[in-house]
C-alpha positions in Angstrom: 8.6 3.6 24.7 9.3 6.1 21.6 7.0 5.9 18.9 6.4 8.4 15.7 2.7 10.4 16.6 0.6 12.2 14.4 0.0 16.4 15.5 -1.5 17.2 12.6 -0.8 17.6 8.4 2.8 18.0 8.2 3.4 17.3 11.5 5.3 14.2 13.1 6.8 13.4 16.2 9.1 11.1 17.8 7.3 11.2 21.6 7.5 9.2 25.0 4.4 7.1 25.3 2.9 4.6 27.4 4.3 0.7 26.6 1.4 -1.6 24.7 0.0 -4.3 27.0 -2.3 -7.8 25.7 -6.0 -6.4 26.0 -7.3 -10.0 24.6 -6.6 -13.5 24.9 -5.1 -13.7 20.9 -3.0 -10.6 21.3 0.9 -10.2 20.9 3.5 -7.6 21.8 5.7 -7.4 19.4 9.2 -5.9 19.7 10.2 -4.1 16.4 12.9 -4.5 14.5 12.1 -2.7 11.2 9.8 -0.4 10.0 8.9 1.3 6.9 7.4 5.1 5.2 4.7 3.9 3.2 3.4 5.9 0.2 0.0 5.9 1.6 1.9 7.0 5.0 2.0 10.3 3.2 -1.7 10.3 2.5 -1.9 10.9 6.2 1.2 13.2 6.8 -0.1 15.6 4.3 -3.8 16.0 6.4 -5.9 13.9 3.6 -6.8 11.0 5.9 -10.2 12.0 7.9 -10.6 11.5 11.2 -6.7 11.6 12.5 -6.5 12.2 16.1 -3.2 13.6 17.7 -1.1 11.4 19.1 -1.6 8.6 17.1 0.8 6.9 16.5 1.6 6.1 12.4 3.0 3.0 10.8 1.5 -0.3 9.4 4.5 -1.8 7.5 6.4 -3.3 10.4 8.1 -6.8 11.8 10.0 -7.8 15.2 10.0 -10.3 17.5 7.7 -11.9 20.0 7.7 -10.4 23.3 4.3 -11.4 24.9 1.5 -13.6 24.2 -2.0 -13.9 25.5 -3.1 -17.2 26.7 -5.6 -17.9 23.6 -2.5 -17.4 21.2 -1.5 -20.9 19.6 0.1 -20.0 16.0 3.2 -18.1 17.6 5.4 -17.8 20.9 7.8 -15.6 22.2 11.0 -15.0 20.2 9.5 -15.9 16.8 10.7 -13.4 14.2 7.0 -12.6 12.6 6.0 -10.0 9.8 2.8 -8.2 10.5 -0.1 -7.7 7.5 -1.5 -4.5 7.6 -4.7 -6.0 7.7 -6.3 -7.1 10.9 -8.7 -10.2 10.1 -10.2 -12.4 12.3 -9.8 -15.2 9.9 -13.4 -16.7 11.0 -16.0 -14.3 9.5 -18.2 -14.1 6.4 -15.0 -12.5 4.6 -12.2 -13.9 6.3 -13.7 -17.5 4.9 -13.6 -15.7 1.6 -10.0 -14.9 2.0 -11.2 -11.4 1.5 -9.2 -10.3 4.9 -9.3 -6.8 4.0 -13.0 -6.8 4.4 -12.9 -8.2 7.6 -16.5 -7.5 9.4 -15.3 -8.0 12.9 -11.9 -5.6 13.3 -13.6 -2.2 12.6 -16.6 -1.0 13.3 -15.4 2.6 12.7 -15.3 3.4 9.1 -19.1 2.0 8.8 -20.2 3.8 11.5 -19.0 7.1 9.9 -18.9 6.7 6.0 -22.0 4.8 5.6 -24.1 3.7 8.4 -26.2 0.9 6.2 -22.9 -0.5 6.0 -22.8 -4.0 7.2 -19.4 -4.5 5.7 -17.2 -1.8 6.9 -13.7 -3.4 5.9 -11.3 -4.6 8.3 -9.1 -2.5 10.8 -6.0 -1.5 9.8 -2.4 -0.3 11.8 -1.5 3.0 12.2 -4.5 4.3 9.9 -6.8 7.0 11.5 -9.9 5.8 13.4 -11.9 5.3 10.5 -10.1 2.1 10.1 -10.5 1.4 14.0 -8.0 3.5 15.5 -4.9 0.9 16.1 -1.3 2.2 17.1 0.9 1.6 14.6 4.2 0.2 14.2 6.5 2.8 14.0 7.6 2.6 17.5 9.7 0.4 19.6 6.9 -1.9 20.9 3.1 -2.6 19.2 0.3 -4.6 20.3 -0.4 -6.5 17.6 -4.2 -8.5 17.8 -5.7 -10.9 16.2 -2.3 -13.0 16.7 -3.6 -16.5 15.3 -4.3 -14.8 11.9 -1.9 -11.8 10.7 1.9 -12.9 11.6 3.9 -14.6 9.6 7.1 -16.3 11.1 10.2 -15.8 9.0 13.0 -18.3 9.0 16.8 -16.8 10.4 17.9 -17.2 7.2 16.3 -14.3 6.0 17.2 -10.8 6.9 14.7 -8.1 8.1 15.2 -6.1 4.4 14.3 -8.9 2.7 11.5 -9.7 4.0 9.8 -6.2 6.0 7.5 -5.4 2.3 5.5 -8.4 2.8 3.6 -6.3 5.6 2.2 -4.3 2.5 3.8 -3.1 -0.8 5.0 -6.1 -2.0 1.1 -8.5 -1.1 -0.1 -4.7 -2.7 1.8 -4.6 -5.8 1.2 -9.0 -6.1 -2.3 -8.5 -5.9 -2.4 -5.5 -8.3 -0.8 -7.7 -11.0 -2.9 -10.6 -10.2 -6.0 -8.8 -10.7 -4.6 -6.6 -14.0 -4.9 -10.9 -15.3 -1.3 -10.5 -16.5 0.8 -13.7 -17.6 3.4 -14.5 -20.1 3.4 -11.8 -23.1 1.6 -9.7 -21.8 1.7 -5.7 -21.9 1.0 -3.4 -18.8 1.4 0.3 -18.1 1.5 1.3 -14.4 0.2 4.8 -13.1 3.1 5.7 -10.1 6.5 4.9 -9.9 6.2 4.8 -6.0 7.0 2.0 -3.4 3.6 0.2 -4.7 4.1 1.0 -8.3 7.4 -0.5 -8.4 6.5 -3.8 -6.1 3.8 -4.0 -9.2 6.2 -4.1 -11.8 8.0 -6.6 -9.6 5.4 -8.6 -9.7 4.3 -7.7 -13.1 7.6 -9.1 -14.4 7.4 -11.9 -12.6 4.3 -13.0 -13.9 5.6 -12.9 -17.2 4.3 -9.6 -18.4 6.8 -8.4 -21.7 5.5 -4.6 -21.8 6.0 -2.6 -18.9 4.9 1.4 -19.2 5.8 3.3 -16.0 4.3 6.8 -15.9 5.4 9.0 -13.0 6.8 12.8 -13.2 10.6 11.6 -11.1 13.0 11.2 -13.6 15.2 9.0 -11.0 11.9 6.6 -10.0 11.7 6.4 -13.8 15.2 5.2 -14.3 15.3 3.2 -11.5 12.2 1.1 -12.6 14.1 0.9 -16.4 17.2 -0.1 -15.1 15.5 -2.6 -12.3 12.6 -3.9 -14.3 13.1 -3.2 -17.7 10.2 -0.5 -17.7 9.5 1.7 -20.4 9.1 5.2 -18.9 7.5 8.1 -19.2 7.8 11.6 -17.9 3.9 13.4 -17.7 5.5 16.3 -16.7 7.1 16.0 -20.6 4.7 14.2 -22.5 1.0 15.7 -21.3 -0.9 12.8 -22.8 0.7 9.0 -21.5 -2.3 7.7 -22.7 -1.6 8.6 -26.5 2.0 7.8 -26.2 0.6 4.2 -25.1 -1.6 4.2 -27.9 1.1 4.7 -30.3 3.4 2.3 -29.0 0.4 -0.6 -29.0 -0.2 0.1 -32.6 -3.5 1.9 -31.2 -4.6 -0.9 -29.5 -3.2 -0.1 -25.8 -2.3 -2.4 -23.4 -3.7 -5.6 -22.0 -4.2 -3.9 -18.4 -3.5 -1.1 -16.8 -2.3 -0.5 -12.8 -3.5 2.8 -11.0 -0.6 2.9 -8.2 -1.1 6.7 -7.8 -5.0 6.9 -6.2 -6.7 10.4 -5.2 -3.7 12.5 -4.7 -3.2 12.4 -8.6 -2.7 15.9 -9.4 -5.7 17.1 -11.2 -7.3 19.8 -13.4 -8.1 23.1 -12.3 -11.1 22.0 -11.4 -10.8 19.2 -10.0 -8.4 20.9 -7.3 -11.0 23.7 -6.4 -13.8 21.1 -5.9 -11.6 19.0 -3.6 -10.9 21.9 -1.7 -14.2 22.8 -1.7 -15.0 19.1 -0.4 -17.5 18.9 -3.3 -15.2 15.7 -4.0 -12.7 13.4 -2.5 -10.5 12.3 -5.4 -9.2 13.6 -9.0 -9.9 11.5 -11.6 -6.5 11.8 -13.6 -5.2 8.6 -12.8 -8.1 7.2 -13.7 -8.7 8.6 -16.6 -5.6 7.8 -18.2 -6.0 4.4 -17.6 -9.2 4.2 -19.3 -7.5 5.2 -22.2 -4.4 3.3 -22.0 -6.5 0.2 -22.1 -7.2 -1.9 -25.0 -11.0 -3.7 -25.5 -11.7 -5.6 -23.4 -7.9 -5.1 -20.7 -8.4 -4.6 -17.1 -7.8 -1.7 -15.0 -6.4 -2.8 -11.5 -5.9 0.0 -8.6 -4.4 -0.7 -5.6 -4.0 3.2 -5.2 -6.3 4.7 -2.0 -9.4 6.7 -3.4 -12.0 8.3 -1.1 -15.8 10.0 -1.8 -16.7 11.3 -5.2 -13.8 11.1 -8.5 -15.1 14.0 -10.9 -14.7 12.9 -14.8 -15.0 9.0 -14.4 -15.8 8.3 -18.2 -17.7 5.3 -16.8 -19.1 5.2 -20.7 -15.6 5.2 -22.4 -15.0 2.4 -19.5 -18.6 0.9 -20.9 -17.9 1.1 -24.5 -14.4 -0.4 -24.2 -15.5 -3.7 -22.4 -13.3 -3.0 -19.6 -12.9 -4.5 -16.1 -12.1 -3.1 -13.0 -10.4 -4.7 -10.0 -9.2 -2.6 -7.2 -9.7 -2.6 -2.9 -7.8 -2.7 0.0 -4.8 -6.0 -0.4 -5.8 -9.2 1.4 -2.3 -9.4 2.7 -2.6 -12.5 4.6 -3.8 -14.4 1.3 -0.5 -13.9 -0.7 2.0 -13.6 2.1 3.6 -17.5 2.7 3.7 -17.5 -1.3 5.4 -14.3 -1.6 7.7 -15.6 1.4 8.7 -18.8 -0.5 9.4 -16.6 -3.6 11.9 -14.4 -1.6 13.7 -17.6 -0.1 13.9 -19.3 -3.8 16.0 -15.7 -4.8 13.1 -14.8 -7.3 11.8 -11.7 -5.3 13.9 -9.4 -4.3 12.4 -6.4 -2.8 14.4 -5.3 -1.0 16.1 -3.5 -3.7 13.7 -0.3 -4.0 15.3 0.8 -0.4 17.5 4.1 -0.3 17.5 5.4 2.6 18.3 3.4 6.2 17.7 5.6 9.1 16.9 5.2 13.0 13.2 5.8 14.3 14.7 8.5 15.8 15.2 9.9 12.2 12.1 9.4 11.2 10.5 13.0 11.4 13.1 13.4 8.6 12.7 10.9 7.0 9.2 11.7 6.2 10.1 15.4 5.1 12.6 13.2 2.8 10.1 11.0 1.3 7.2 13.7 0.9 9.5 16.1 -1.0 11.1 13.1 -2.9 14.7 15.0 -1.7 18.3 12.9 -2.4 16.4 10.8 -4.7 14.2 9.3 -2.3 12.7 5.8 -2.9 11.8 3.9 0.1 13.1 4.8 3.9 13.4 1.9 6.5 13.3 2.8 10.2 15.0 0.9 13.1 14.3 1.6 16.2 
């Protein structure tokens, strides 16, 4: 089959490689229909994501249909249309009985065996995401083995057409839970750190929810507008205005908002500093994001950050965070949680996703259309890949 392989930072590439076969008794193979670049697809494209190997291959927002099933597989059967959760749970473990799929303890042993090995929790595998997260293919490719098959898909009825229904697999459950945890409900005020896929699903979500204050901070003037025009978001440029935060501030009559949403995570360009220690590997992540939330925050808000972070963040303010009362949610999505809700929502007309897409390309494409996406070129929002 063709699938989209990893051969190193900035490098992609749409190879011939051996069809997926059922390796246990709850596996699927899924035929895909529709893929998707995710933000924290790039992560990986631009050589941040440890232990990458080449050749594998990328992707975990995908859907299809149901080619193969093992003999223990009950909740599916072949020809189902199914979206696939990023997460891979088991559904039966400590977590899983949680809901807390994303910290699965059964899926992945890598990450605990090489981040922190008096780790009895290592989080739960994930598609497409380096070996630290237990090394699955991805689906960005024709065909994908797809485990844990009792627990992850989600069938969608005929009605519904791929588009509408493809960001279930991640931004939109990302972007749901972001807004969930911010605690934000009718009359509320929010300011949201990214203008990206995820930062746009949470002002989705966010309006939704019946938040009346949206900030959106991001440096693209045409994400910006787009989230104004779609969502009603007040933006601003921090390419133009060095201080959001104060801006925030001022428009909250000093106060700041109820919560704030970190959509941006460690790639947030830093300080001076902060860059030469990351390239130094004293530290994993710059702290901007971060820090601007602290102080976009009223007393007592919530900070909520679905963005990716890694090792050490330098200039935390963990006592401005201390003094101010504030909260923090964040982690990996537990995708399978909000899904069938979500799913309802989009059949009812009151999500409609779908509308962040711009760019519709083949798999065969795709080696441009992550070029596209990195480089935000032709005002790039969101690419979908058929194969």
């Amino acid at each position: 089959m063709k699938a989209l392989t990893y051969q190193g930072s900035k490098n992609v590439s749409l190879d011939n490689v051996p069809d997926p076969i059922l390796q246990a008794s709850d596996d699927i193979v899924l035929r895909v229909t529709a893929t998707a670049i995710c933000g924290s697809d790039l992560h990986i494209y631009r050589g941040k994501i440890p232990d990458m190997k080449d050749g594998d291959i990328l992707g975990h927002e995908f859907m299809g249909v149901v080619e193969e099933v093992g003999p223990g597989v009950t909740a599916v059967r072949p020809g189902d249309r199914v979206v696939i959760p990023f997460v891979i749970a088991c559904g039966s473990c400590f977590y899983c009985n949680k809901t807390l799929f994303a910290a699965c303890e059964t899926t992945n042993t890598g990450r605990g065996a090489i981040l922190n090995k008096k780790s009895a929790t290592p989080g739960a595998g994930l598609f497409g995401y380096s070996h630290l997260y237990g090394g699955y293919a991805g689906g960005q490719a024709e065909y994908v083995r797809v485990p844990q098959a009792n627990v992850g898909p989600l069938k969608i009825p005929d009605v519904l057409a791929d588009e509408q229904v493809l960001f279930l697999s991640d931004i939109l459950p990302t972007g749901y839970q972001a807004a969930v945890n911010a605690e934000l409900g009718p009359g509320s005020s929010v300011a949201i750190f990214g203008a990206g896929p995820v930062g746009l699903m949470s002002a989705l979500c966010a309006r939704y929810l019946g938040a009346e204050q949206i900030f959106m901070i991001d440096n693209s003037d045409y994400r910006l507008s787009f989230a104004a025009a779609e969502y009603g978001a007040i933006p601003i440029n921090f390419d133009e205005q060095e201080d959001p935060a104060e801006e925030i501030l001022t428009s909250t009559n000093g106060h700041g908002v109820d919560a704030t949403i970190d959509a941006v995570g460690f790639e947030a360009k830093g300080s001076a500093l902060e860059t030469a220690l990351t390239a130094m590997k004293l530290e994993g992540s710059s702290g901007k994001a971060l820090r601007q939330c602290i102080a976009a925050t009223r007393r007592g808000g919530v900070v909520s950050v679905p963005g990716v972070y890694a090792g050490f963040i330098h200039g935390f303010l963990f006592g401005d965070a201390f003094d101010k009362g504030l909260t923090f949610k964040m982690g990996q999505t537990h995708a399978q949680k909000f899904m069938p809700e979500l799913l309802t929502l989009i059949g009812e007309g009151k999500m409609k996703p779908e509308v962040i897409i711009s760019h519709r390309m083949k798999l065969a494409d795709a080696v441009q259309g992550y070029k596209m996406f990195d480089q935000q070129d032709d005002d790039c929002r969101k690419v979908v890949l058929t194969p």
